[in-house]
N, C-alpha and C positions, 0 to 999 in steps of 0.2 A: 529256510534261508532267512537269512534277519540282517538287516544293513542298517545300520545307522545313517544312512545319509537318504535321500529323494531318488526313489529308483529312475534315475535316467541315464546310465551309463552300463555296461556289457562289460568291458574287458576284468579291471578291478572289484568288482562287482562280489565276485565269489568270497573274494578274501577278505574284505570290509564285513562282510555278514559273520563270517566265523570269527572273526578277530572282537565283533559285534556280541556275538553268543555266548564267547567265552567272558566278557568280560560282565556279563549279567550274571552266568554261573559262579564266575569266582564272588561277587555280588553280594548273590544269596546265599551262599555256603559261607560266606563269613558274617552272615546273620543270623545262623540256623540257633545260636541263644536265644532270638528275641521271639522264635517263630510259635513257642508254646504260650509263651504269653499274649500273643496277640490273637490266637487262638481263643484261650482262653477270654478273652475278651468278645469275640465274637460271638460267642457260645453265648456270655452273657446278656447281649444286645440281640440276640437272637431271641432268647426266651421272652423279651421286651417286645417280639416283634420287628424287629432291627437287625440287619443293617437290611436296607431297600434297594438296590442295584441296579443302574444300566450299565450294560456288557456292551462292549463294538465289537465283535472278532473281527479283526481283516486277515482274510485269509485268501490265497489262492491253491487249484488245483496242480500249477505247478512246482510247488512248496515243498522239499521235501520234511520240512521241520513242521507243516502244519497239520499233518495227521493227528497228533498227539495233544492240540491246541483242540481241532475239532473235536474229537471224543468230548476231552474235559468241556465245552461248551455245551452241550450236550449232557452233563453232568450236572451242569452249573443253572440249563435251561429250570430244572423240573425241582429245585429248590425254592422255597418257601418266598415270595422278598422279592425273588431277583427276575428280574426280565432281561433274559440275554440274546443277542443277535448274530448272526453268521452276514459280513458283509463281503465277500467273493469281491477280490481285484484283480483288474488287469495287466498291470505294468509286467506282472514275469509272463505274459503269452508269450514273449522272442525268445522264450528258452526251450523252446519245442512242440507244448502243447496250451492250444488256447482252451481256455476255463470257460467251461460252456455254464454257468451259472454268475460271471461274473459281469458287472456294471462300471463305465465308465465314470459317473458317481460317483461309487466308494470311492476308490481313487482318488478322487477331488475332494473327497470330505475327510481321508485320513490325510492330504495334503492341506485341508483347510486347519485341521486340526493342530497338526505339528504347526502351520505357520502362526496361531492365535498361542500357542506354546514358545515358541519362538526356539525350538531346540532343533528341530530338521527331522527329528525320529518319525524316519517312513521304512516301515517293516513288517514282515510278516516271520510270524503268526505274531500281529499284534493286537491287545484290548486296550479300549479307552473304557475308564470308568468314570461312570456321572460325566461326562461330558469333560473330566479335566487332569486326568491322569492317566499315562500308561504305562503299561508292563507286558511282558512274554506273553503269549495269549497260552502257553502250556505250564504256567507256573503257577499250580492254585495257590500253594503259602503265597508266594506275592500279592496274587490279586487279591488273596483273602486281606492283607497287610496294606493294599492300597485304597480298597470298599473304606476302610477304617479311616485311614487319611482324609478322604477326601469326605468325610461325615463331621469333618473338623469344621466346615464352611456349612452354618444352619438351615440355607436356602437351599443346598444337595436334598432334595429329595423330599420336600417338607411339604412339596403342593398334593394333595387326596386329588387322584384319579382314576375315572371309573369309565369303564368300555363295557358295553350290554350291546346284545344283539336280538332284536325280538322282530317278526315279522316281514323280514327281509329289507328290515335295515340297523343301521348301528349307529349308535351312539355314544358321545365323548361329553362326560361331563368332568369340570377341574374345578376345583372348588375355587374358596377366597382367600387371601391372605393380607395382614393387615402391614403387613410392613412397607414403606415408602420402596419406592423403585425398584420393585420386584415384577418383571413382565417378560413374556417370553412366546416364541413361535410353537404352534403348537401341530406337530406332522401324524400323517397316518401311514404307517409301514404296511404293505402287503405283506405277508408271513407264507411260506412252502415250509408245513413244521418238520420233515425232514422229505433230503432228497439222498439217493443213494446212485454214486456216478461211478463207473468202471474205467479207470484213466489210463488209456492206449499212449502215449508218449511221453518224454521228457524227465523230471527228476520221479515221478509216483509210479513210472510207466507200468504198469500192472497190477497195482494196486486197488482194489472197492473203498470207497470212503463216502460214508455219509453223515450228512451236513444236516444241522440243525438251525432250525428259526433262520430260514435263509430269505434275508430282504429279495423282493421280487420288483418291486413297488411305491415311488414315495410320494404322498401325498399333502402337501400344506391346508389344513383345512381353517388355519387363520392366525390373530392373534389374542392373548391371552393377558389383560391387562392391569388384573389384581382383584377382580371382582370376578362372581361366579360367573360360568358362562359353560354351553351346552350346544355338539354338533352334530347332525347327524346325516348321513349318506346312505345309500343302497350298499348293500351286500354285493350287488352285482358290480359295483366299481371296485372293488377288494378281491373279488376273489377272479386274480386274471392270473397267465402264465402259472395253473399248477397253484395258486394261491391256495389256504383251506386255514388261515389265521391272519389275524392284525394286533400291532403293539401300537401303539399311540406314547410320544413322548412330547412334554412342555421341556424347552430350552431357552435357554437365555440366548443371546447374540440373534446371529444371524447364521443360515446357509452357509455364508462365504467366512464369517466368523464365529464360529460354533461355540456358546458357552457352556455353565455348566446346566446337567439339565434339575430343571425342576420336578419333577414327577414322571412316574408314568406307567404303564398297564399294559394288558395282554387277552386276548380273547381269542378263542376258535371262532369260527365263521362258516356259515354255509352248512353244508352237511352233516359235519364233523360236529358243530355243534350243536343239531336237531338230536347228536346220539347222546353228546355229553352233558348239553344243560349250557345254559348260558354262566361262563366264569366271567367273575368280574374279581381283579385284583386292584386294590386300592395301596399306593405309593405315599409313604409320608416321608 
């Protein structure tokens, strides 16, 4: 289900979303010339090490357009570069079935999102990328086509951030950057790296879908003001509700007005990563 407008309404609701859908489809089908070239572009910036990724999914379980979003995120999770997030909302619980993985939160932050855009786009299955564009969250050519856009702004993605876990605790380091008035908030996501939920009601009713890098968790652990700086916390605060990962992201704005983000990283935690070794993925 996809609406172009602020899920706060029921009766019209249906039809704004498909009228919403189709008119991204007609969209991208009348760009499918440009979609090998930009391909081909990413391919390129790939082999550079590039392009560097934050993902938002917003997704809910009673969506029935978001199955297709979650796989693909879930795709997108275990690529090279990219850190991507399953952020569970609740605005469609009055459609039958409430989303037992979703947070009042997201919500508010894909509503902080569109209102720092200033376009109203609150929808699902949607992604924000780098903190400042969105697209279908089931449309890879697009988000592949929007990762690219938004690498057009040098400060997307340019801050080195490293997340390690050793001893039963974990730490965030973000490097430095020389350029004037670059500073940003810097959070700690709790991660459930996948959950797999059986949905008894509503538009999925029978449906198994499981959800990747599903925020549990968010944590501010400070801010981030253009010089190196370094944080660290117990394992034990990270790994609640099912937790067994954390992403750490620097952004610019604020909570309430989300910019774009500057860096950011991903690590297992707690058990998970007593099997695998401590990963640290550095963001430029």
């Amino acid at each position: 289900m996809i609406a172009g407008m602020l899920a706060e309404g029921a009766g019209s609701v249906e039809n704004s979303m498909r009228r919403h859908l189709g008119t991204h489809l007609a969209t991208h089908l009348a760009t499918i010339p440009v979609i090998a070239g930009v391909l081909i572009a990413l391919q390129g910036i790939a082999g550079a090490g590039e392009p560097h990724a934050f993902l938002e999914l917003f997704t809910s379980q009673g969506c029935s357009s978001c199955p297709a979003a979650d796989q693909l995120l879930g795709e997108l999770a275990v690529e090279p570069g990219v850190v991507a997030l399953s952020l569970p909302i609740d605005y469609w619980d009055y459609l039958g079935w409430k989303d037992t993985l979703a947070s009042p939160a997201h919500s508010a932050r894909q509503r902080a999102y569109a209102h720092v855009r200033g376009d109203r786009e609150v929808y699902t299955p949607q992604i924000v990328v780098n903190g400042s564009m969105h697209v279908v969250g089931s449309d890879r050519a697009a988000i592949e086509h929007t990762i690219v856009q938004t690498e057009r702004n040098s400060a997307v993605m340019s801050l080195p951030v490293h997340v390690s876990v050793v001893g039963g605790e974990l730490t965030v380091t973000a490097g430095a950057i020389a350029k004037e008035h670059l500073a940003g908030e810097v959070w700690l996501c709790s991660l459930e790296r996948e959950v797999t939920v059986a949905i008894g009601r509503g538009e999925n009713n029978g449906h198994t879908v499981t959800y990747h890098n599903v925020v549990r968790r968010w944590f501010k652990l400070g801010d981030w003001t253009g010089a190196a700086a370094s944080w660290t916390v117990p394992t034990s605060e990270v790994l609640v509700d099912g937790a067994d990962a954390a992403a750490v992201l620097v952004q610019e704005g604020t909570s309430d007005k989300p910019g774009i983000v500057l860096g950011a990283a991903i690590s297992p935690v707690g058990q998970h990563a007593a099997v695998e070794g401590s990963k640290i993925i550095e963001a430029r």
